[in-house]
C-alpha positions in Angstrom: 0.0 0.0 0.0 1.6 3.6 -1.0 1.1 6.8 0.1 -2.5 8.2 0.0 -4.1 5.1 -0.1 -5.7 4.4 3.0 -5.4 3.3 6.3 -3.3 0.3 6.8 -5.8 -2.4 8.4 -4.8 -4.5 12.0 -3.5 -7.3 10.1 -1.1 -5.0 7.9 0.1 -3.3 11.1 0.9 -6.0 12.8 3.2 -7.6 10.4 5.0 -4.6 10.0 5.6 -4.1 14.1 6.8 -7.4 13.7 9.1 -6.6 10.7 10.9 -3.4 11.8 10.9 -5.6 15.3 13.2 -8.1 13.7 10.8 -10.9 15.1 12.0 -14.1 13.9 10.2 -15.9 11.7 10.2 -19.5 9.6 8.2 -20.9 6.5 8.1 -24.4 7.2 7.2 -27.2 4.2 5.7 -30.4 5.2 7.1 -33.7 3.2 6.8 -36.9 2.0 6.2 -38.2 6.0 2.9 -36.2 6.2 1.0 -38.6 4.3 -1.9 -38.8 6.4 -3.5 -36.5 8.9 -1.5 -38.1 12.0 1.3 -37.4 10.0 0.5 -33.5 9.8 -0.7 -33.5 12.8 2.7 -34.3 14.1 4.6 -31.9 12.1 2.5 -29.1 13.8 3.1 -30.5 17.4 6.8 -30.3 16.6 6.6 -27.1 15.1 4.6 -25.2 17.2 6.2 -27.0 20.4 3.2 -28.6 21.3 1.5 -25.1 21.7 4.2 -23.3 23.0 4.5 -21.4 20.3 2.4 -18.9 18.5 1.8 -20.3 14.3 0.1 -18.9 11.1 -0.9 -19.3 7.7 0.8 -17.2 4.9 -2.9 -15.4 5.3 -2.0 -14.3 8.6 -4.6 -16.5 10.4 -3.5 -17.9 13.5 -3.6 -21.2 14.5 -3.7 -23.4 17.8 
């Protein structure tokens, strides 16, 4: 969004606090071993440290 555009929404905002924060940040792929939903299911426990940590989609949605 340039100048004059409009407001930036909540969403927007927040990722760019979290940009100019330097708040670190991963894009994770899920392979071949995520066959079935177990198998995704697992990858998100590791990931997200069994809820210790906070995740999201790409569209910013998050996820528990």
């Amino acid at each position: 969004m340039g100048r004059g555009q409009g407001k930036f929404t909540p969403a927007q905002i927040d990722r760019i606090a979290r940009t100019v924060g330097r708040t670190p940040e991963v894009i994770v792929n899920v392979y071949v071993s995520a066959h079935t939903m177990r198998g995704v299911a697992t990858h998100l426990a590791y990931i997200g440290r069994d809820g210790d940590l906070g995740m999201e989609t790409d569209m910013g949605d998050r996820i528990q």
